[in-house]
MDAnalysis code that builds the backbone (N, CA, C; Angstrom):
import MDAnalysis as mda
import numpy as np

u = mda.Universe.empty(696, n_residues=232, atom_resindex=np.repeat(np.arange(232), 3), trajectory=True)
u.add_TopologyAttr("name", ["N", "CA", "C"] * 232)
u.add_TopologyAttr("resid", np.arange(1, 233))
u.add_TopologyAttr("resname", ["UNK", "UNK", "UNK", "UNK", "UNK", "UNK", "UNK", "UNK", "UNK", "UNK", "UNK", "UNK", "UNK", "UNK", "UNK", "UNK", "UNK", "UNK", "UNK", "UNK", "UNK", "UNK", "UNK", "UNK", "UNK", "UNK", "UNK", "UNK", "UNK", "UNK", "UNK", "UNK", "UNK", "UNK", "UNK", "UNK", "UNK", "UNK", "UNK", "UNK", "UNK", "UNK", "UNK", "UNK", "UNK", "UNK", "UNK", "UNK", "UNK", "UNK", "UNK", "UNK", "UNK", "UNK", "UNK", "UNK", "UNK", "UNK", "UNK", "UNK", "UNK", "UNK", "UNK", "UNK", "UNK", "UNK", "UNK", "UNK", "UNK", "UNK", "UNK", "UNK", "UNK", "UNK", "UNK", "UNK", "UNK", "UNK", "UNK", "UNK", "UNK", "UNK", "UNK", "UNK", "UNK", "UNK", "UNK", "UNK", "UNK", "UNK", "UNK", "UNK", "UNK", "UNK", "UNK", "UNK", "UNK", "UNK", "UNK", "UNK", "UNK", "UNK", "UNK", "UNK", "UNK", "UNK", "UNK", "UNK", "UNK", "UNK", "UNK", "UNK", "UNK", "UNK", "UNK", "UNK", "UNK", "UNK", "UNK", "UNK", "UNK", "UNK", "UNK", "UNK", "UNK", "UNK", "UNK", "UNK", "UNK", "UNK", "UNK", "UNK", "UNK", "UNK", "UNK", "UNK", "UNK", "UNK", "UNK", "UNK", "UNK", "UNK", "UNK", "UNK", "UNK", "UNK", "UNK", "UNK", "UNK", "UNK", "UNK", "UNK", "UNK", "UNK", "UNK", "UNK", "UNK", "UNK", "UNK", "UNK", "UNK", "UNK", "UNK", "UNK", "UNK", "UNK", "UNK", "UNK", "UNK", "UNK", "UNK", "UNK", "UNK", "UNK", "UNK", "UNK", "UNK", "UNK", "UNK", "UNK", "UNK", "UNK", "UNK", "UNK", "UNK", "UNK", "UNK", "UNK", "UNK", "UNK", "UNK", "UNK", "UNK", "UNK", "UNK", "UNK", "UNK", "UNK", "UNK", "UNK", "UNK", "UNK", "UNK", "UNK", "UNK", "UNK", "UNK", "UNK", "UNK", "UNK", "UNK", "UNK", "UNK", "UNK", "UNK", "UNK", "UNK", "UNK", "UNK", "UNK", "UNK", "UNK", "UNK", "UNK", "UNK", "UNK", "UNK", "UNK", "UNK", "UNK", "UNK", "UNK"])
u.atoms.positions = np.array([
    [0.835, -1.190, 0.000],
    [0.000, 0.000, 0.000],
    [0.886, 1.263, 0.000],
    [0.528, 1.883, -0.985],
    [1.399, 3.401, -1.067],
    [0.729, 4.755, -0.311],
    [1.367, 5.627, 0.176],
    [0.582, 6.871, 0.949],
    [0.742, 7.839, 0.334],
    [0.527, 9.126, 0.099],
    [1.328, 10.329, -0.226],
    [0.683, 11.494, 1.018],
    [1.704, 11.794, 1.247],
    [1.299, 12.827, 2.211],
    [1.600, 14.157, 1.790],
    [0.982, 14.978, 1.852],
    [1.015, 16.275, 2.094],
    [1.046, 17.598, 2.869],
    [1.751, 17.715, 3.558],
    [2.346, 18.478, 4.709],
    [3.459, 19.634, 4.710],
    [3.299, 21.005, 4.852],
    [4.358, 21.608, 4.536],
    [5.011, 21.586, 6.053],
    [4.340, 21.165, 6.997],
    [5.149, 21.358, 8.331],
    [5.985, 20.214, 8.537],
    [7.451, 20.390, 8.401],
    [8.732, 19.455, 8.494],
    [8.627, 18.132, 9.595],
    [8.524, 18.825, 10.698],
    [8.096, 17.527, 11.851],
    [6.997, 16.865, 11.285],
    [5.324, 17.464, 11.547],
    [4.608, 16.218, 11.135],
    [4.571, 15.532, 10.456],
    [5.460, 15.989, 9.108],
    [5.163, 15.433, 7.750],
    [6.232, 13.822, 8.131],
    [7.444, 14.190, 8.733],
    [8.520, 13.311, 8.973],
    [7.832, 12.626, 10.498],
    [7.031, 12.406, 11.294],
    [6.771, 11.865, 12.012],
    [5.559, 11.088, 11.723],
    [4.497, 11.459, 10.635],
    [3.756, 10.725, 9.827],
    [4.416, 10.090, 9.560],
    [5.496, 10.025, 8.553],
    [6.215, 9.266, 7.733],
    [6.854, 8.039, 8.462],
    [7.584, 8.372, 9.327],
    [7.963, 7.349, 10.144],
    [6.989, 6.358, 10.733],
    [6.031, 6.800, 11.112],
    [5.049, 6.126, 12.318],
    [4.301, 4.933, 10.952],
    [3.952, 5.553, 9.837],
    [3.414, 4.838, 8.869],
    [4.204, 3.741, 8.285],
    [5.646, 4.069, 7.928],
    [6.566, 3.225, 7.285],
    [6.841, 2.389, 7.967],
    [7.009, 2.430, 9.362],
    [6.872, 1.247, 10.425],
    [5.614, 0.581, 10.295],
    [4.653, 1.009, 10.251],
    [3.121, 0.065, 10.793],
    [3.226, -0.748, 8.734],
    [4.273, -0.641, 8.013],
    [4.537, -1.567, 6.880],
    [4.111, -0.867, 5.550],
    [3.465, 0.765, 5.369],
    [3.246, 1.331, 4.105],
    [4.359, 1.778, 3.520],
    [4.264, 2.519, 2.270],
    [5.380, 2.747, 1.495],
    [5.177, 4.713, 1.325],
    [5.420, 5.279, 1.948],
    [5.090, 6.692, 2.249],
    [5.828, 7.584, 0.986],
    [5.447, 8.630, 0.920],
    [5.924, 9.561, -0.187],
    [5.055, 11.109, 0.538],
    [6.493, 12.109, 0.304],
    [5.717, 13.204, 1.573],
    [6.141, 14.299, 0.479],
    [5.522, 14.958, 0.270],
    [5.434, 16.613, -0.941],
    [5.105, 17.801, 0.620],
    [5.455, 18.782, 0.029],
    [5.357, 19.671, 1.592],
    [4.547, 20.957, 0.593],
    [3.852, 21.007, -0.603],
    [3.109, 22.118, -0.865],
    [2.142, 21.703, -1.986],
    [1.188, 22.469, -2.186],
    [-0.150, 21.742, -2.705],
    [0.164, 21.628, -4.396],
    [0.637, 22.445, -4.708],
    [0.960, 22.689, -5.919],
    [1.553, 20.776, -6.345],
    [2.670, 20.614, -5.976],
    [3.537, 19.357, -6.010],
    [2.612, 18.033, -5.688],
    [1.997, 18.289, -4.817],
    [0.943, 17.383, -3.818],
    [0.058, 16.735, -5.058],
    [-0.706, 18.109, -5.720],
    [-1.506, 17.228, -6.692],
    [-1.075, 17.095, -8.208],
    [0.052, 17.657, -8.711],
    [0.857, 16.540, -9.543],
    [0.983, 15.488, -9.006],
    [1.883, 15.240, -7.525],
    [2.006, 13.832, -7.532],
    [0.744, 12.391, -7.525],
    [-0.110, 13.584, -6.515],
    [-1.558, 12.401, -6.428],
    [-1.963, 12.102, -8.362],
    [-2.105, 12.908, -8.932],
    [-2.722, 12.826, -10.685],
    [-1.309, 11.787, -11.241],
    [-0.698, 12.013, -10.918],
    [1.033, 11.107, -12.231],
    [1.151, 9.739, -11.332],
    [1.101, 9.636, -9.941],
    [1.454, 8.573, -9.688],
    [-0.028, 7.573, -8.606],
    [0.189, 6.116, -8.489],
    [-0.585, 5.586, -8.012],
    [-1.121, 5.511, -7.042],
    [-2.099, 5.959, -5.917],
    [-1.660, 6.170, -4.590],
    [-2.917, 5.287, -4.139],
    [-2.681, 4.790, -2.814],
    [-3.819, 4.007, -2.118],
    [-4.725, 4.767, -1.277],
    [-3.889, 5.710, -1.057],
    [-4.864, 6.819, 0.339],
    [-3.629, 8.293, 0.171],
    [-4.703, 9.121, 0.421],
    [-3.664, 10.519, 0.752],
    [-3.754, 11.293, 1.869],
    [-3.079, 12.025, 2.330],
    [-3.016, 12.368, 3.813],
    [-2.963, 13.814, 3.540],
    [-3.716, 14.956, 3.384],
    [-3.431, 16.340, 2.848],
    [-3.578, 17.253, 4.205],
    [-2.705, 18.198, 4.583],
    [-3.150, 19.326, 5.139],
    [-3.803, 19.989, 4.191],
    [-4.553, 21.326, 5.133],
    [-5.436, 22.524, 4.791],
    [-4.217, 23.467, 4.029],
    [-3.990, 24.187, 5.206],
    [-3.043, 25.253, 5.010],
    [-1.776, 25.130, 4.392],
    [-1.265, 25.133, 2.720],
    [-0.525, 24.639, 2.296],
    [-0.062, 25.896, 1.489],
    [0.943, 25.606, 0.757],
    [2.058, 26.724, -0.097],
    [1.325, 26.527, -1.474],
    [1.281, 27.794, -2.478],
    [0.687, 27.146, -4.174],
    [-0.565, 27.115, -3.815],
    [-1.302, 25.981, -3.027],
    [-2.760, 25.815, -3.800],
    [-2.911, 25.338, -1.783],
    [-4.089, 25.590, -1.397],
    [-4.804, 24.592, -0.055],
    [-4.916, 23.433, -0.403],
    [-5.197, 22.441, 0.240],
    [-5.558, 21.514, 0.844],
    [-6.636, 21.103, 0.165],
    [-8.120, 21.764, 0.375],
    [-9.365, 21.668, -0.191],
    [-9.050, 22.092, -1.661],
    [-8.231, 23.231, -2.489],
    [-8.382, 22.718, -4.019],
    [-7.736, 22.103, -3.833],
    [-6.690, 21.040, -4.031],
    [-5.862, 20.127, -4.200],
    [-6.841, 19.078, -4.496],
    [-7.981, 18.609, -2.785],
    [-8.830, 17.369, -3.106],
    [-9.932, 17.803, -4.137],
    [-10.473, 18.926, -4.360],
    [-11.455, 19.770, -5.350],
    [-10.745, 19.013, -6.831],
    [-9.361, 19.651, -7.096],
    [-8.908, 19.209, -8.369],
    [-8.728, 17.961, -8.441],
    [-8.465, 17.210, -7.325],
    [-8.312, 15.538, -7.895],
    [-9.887, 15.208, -8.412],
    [-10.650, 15.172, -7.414],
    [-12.200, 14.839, -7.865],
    [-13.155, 15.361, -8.670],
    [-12.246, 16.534, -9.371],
    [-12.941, 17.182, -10.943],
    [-11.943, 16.717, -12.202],
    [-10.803, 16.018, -11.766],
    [-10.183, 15.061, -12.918],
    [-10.672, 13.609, -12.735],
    [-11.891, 12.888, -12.044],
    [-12.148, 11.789, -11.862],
    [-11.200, 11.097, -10.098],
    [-10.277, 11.182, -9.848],
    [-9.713, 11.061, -9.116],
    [-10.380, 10.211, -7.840],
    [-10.658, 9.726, -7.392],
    [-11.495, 9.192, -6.825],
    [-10.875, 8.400, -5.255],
    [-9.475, 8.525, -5.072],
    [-8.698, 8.051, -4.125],
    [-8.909, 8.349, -2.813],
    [-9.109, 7.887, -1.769],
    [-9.394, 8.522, -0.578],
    [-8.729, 9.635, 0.501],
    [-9.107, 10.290, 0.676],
    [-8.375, 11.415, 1.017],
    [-8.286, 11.292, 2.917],
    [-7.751, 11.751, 3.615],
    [-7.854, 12.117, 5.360],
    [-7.176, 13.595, 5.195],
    [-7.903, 14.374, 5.436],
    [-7.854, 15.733, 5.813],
    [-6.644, 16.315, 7.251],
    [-6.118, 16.696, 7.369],
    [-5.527, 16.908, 8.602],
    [-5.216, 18.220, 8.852],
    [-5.624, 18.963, 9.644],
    [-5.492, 20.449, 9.549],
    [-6.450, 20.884, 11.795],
    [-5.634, 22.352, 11.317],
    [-5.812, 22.842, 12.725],
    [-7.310, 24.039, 12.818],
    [-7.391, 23.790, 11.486],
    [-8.598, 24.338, 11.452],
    [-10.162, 23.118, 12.363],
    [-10.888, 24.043, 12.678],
    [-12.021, 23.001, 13.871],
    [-13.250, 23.298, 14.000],
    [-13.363, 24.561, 13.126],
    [-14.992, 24.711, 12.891],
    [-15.691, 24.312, 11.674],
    [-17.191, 24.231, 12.203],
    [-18.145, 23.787, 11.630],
    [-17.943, 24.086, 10.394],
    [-17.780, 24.723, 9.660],
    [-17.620, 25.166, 8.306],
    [-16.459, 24.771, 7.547],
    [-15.157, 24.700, 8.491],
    [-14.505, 24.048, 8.034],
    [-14.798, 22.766, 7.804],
    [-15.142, 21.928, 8.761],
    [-14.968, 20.656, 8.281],
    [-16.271, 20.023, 7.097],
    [-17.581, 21.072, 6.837],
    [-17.869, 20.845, 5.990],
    [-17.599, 21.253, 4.620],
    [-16.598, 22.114, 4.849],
    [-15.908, 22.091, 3.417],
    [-14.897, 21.579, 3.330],
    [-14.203, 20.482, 3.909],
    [-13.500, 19.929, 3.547],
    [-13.803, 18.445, 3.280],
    [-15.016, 18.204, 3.547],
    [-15.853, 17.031, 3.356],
    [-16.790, 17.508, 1.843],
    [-17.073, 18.491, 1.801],
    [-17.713, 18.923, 0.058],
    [-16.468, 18.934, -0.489],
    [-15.639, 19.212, -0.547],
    [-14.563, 19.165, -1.537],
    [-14.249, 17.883, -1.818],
    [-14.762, 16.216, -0.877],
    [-14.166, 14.911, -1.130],
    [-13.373, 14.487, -0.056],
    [-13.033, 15.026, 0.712],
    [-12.682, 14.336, 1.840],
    [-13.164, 13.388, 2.154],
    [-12.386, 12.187, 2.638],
    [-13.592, 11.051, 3.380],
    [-13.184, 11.343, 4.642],
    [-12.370, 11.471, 5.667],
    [-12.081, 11.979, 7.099],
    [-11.521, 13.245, 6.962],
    [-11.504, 13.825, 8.132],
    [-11.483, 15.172, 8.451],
    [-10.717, 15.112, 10.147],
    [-9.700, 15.257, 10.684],
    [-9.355, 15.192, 11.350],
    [-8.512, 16.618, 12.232],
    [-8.321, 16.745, 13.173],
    [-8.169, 18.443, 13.508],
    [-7.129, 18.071, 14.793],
    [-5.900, 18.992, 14.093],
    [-4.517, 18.762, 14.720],
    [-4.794, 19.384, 16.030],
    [-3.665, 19.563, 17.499],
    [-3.180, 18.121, 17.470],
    [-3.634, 17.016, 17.116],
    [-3.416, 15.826, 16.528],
    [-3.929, 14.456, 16.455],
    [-3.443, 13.488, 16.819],
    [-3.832, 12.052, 16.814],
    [-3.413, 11.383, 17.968],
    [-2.823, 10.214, 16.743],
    [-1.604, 10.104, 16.511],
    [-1.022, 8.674, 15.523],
    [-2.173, 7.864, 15.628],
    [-2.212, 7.001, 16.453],
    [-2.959, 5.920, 16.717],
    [-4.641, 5.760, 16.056],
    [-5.259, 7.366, 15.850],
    [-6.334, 7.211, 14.985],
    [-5.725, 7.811, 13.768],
    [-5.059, 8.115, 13.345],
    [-4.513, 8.483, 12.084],
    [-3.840, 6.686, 11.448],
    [-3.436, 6.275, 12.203],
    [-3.045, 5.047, 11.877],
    [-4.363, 3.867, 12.017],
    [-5.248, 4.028, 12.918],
    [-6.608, 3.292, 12.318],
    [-7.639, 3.987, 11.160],
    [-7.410, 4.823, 11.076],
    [-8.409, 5.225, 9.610],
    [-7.464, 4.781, 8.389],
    [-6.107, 5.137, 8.570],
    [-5.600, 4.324, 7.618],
    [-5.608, 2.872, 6.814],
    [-5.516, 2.559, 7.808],
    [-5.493, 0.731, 8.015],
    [-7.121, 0.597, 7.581],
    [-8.539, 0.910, 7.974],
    [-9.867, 0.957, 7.634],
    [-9.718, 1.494, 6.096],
    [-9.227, 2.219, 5.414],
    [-9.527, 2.538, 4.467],
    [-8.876, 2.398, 3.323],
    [-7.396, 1.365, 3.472],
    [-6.398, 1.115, 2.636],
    [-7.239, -0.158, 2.857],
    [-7.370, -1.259, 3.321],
    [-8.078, -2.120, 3.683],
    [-9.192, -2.420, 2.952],
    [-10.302, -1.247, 2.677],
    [-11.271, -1.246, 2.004],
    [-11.071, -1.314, 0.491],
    [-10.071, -0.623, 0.232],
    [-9.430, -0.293, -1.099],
    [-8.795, -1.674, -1.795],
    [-8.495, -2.425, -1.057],
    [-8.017, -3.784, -0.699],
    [-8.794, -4.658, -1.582],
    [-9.851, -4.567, -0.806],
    [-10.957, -5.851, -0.949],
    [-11.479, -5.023, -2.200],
    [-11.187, -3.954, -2.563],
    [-11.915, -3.799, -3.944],
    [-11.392, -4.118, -5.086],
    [-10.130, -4.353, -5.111],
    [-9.004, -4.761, -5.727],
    [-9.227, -5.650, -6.627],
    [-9.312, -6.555, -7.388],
    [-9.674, -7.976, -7.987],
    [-7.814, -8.270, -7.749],
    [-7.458, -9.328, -7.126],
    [-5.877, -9.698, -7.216],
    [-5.723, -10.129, -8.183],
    [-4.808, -9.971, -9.175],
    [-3.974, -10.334, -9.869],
    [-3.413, -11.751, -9.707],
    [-2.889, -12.786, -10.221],
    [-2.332, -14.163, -9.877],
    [-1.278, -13.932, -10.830],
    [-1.283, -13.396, -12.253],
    [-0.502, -14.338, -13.414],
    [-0.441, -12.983, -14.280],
    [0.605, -12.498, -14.288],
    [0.783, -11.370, -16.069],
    [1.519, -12.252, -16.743],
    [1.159, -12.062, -18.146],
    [2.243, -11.772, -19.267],
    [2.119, -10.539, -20.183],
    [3.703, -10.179, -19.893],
    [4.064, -9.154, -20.805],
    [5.161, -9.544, -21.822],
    [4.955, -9.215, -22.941],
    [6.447, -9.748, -24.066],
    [6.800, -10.793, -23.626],
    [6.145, -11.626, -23.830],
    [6.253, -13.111, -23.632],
    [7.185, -13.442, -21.710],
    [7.032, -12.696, -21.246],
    [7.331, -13.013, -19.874],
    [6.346, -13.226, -19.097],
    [6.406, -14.357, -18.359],
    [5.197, -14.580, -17.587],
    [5.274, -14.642, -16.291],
    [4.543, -14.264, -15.368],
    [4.919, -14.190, -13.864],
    [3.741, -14.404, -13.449],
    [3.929, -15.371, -12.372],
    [2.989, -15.839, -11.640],
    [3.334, -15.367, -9.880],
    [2.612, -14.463, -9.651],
    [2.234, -13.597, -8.399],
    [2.511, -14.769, -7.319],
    [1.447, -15.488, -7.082],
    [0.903, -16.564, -6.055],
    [2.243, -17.382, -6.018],
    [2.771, -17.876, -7.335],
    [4.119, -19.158, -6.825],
    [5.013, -18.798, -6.611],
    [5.610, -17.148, -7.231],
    [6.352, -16.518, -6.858],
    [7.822, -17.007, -8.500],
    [6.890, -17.437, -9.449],
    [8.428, -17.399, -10.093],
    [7.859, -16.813, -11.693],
    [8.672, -17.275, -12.271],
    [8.397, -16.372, -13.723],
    [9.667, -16.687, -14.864],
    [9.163, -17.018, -15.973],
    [9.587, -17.243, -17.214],
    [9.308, -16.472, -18.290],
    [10.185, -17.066, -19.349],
    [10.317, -15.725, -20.686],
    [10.410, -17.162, -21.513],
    [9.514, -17.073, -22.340],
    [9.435, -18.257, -23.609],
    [9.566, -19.687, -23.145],
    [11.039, -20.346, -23.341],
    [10.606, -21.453, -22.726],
    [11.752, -21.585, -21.440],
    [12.043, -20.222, -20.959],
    [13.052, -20.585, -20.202],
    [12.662, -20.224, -18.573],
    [12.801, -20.601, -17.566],
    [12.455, -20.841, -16.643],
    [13.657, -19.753, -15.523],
    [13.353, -18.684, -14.986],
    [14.284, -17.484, -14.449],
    [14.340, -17.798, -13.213],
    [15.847, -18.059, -12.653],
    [15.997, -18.027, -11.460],
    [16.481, -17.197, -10.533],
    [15.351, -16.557, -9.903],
    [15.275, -15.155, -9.362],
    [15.739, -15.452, -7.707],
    [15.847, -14.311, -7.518],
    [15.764, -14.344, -5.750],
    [14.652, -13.516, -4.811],
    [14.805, -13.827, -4.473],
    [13.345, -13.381, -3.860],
    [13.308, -11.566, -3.984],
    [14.600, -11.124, -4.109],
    [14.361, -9.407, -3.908],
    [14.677, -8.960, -5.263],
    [15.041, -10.011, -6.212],
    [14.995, -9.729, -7.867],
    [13.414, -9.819, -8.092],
    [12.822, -11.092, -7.057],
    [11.199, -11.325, -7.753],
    [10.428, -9.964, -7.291],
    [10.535, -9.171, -6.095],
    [10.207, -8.612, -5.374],
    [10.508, -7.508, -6.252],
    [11.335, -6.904, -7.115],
    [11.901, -6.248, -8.004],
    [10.609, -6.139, -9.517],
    [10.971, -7.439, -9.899],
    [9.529, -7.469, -10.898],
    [8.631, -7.724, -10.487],
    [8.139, -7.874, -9.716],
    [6.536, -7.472, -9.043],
    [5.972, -6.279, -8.920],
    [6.782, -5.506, -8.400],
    [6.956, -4.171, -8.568],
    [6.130, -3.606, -9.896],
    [7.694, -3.642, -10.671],
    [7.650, -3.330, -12.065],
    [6.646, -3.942, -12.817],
    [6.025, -5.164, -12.817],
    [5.157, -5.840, -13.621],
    [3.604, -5.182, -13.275],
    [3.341, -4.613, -11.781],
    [2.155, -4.281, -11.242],
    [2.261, -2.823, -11.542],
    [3.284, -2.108, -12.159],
    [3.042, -0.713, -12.578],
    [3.329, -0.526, -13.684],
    [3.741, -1.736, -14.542],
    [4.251, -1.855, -15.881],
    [3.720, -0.459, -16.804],
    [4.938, 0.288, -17.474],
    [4.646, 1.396, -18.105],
    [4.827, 2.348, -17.103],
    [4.903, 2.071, -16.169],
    [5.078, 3.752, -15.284],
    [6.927, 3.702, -14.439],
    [7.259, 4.779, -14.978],
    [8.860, 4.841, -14.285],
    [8.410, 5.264, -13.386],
    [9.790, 4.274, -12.845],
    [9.507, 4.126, -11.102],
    [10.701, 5.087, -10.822],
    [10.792, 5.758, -10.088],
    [12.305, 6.310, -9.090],
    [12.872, 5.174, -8.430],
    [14.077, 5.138, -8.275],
    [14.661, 4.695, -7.178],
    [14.222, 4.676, -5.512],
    [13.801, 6.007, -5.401],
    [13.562, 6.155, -4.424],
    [12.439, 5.264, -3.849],
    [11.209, 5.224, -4.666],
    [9.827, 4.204, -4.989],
    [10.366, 3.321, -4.700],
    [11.404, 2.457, -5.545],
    [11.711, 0.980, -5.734],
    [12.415, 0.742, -4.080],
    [12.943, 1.477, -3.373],
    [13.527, 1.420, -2.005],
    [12.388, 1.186, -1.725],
    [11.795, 2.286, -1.488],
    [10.332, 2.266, -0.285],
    [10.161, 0.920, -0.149],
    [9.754, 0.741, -1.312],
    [8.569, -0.442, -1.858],
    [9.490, -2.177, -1.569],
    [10.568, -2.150, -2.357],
    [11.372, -3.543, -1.372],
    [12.110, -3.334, -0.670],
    [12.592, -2.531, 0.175],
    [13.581, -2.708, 0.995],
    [13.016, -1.781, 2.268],
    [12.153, -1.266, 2.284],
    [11.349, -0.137, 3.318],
    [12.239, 0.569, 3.761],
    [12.290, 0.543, 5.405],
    [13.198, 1.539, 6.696],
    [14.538, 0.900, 5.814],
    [14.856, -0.374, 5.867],
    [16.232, -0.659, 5.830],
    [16.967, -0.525, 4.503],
    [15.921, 0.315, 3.835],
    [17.495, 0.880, 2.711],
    [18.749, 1.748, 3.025],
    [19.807, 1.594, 2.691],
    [20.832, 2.306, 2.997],
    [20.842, 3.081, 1.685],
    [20.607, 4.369, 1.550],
    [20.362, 5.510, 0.354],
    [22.169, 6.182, -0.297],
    [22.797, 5.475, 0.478],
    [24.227, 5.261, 0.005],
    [25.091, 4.264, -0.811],
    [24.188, 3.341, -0.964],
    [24.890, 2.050, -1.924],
    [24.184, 2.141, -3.199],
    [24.434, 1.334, -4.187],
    [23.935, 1.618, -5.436],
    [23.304, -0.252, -5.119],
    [22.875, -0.535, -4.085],
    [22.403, -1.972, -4.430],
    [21.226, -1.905, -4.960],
    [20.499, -0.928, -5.539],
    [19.630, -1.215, -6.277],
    [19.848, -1.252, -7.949],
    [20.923, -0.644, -7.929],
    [21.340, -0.917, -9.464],
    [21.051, -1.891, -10.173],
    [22.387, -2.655, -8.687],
    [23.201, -3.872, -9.185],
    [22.055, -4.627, -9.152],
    [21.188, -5.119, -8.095],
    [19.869, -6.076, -8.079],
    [19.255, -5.399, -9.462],
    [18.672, -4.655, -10.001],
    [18.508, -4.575, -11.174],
    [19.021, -5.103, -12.443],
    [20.230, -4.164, -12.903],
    [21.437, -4.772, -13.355],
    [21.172, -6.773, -13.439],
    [20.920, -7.390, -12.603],
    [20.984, -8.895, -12.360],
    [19.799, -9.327, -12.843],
    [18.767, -8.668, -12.540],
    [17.445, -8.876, -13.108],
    [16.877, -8.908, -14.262],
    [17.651, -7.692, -15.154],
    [18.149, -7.582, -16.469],
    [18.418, -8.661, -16.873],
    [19.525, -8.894, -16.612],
    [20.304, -9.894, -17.536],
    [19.676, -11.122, -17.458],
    [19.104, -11.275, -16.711],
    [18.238, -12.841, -16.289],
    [17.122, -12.578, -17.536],
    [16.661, -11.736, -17.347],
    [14.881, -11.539, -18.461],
    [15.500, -11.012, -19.730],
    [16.226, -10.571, -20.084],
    [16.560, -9.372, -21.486],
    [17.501, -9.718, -22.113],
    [19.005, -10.646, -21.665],
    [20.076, -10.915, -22.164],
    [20.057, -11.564, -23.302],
    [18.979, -12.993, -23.226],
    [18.874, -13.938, -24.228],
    [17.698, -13.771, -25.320],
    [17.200, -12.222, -25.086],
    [15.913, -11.688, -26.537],
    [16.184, -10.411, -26.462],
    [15.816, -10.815, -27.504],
    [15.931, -9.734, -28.712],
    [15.153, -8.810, -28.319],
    [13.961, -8.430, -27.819],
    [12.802, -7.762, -27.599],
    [12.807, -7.018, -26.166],
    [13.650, -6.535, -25.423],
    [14.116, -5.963, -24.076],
    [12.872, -5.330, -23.623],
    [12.511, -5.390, -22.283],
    [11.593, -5.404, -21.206],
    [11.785, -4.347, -20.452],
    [13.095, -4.561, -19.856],
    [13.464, -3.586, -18.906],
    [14.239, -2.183, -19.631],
    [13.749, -0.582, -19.015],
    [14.544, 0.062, -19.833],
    [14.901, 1.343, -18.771],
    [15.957, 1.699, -18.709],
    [16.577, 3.184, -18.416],
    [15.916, 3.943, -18.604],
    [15.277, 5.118, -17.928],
    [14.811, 5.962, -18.072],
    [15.888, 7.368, -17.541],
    [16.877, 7.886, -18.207],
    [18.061, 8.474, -17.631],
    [17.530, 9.606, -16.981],
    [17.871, 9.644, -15.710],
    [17.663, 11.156, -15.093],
    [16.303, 10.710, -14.045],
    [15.879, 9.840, -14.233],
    [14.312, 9.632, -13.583],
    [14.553, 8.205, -12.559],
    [14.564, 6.810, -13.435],
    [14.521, 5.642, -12.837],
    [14.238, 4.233, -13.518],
    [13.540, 3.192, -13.587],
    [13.279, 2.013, -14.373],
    [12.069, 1.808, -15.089],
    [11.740, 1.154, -16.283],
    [10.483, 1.130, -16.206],
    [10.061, -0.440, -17.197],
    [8.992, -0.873, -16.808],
    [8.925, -2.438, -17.510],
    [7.830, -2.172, -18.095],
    [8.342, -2.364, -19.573],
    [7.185, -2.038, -20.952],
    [7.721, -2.794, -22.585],
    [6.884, -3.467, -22.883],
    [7.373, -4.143, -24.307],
    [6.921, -3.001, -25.346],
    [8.549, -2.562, -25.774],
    [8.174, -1.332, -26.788],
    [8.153, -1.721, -28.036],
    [8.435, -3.514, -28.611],
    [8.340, -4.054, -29.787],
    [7.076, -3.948, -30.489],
    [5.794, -3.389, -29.952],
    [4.558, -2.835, -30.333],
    [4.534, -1.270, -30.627],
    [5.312, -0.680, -30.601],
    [4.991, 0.661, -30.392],
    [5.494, 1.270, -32.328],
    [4.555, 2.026, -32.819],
    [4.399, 2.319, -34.048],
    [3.227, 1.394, -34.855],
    [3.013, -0.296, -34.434],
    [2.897, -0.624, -35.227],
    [1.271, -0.581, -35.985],
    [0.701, 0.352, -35.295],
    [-1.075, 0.848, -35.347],
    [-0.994, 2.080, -36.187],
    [0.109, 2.452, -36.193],
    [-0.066, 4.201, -36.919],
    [0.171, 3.872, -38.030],
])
């Protein structure tokens, strides 16, 4: 489950972050509204966590503009604002909670859990992709390319799972930490390269038709571009 938070205040935003990335989500924190809802519109999110009072744009347009582009993701409001008016406009704008700082982790961390949860069960799971003749099976945990059978490791599989469940969307580095390696990435080694790098060569070395691709300046991304032109 992914979060994005939105917070221009340094502590809460980093004490959200922490308290969440422990209880096992994959957090992503923007500190002004402007940034906030690019990121909610470009990338995938399970739940969002927005303050009111923000830099660029509030809080309420931010959730206003997600839910007049279709947007439909669940929002928790968090702000020091506490009157009546407030909190019904921050519930007309799409809010599904509304919560009024100080706040207490512990219900910020059960509405979470209630509503990533819900999002959950709406899900249909996935078991089995194929993309460019690579096939991965979710549930057994392994995956082949034509007739050859890839012997992964669990944080290479953990690697294309990733990539296969966002297939077409570059990922950052930073994402690909969150997401397999959580608290315990060390943001000083290049071991995500190299586990890449390995993953590569396992799926892409022996065809012709490459899967995995560089996106320079940004991060990775898994897409069969041997289709691309051939409709125009």
């Amino acid at each position: 489950m992914r979060l994005l938070i939105v917070e221009d205040e340094e502590k809460a935003a980093q004490f959200l972050k922490k308290g969440l990335s422990e209880a096992g989500f994959a957090v992503d924190v923007v500190h002004d509204g402007e940034e906030g809802g690019v990121a909610a519109q470009m990338n995938r999110y399970d739940l969002l966590i927005v303050d009111v009072n923000l830099p660029g744009r509030s809080g309420i347009q931010v959730i206003e503009g997600l839910r007049a582009q279709g947007n439909s993701t669940p929002v928790i409001v968090l702000t020091a604002r506490d009157s009546v008016e407030d909190r019904v406009s921050g519930i007309d704008a799409g809010a599904n909670v509304y919560l009024v700082k100080p706040f207490s982790f512990s219900e910020v961390l059960a509405y979470v859990r209630q509503m990533t949860s819900r999002v959950e069960r709406e899900v249909k799971p996935v078991h089995q992709l194929v993309i460019g003749g690579l096939e991965i099976d979710f549930s057994r945990q392994k995956a082949r390319r034509g007739k050859k059978s890839l012997d992964l490791t669990a944080k290479e599989f953990s690697i294309l799972s990733l990539f296969a469940r966002r297939r077409g969307q570059v990922l950052q580095r930073a994402v690909i930490a969150e997401e397999v390696w959580g608290i315990n990435y060390d943001p000083g080694t290049n071991v995500i390269d190299v586990h890449i790098r390995r993953l590569r060569s396992k799926i892409d070395d022996d065809f012709e038709n490459k899967l995995i691709w560089t996106v320079r300046g940004s991060g990775y991304v898994l897409e069969d571009r041997s289709q691309e032109g051939k409709d125009e």
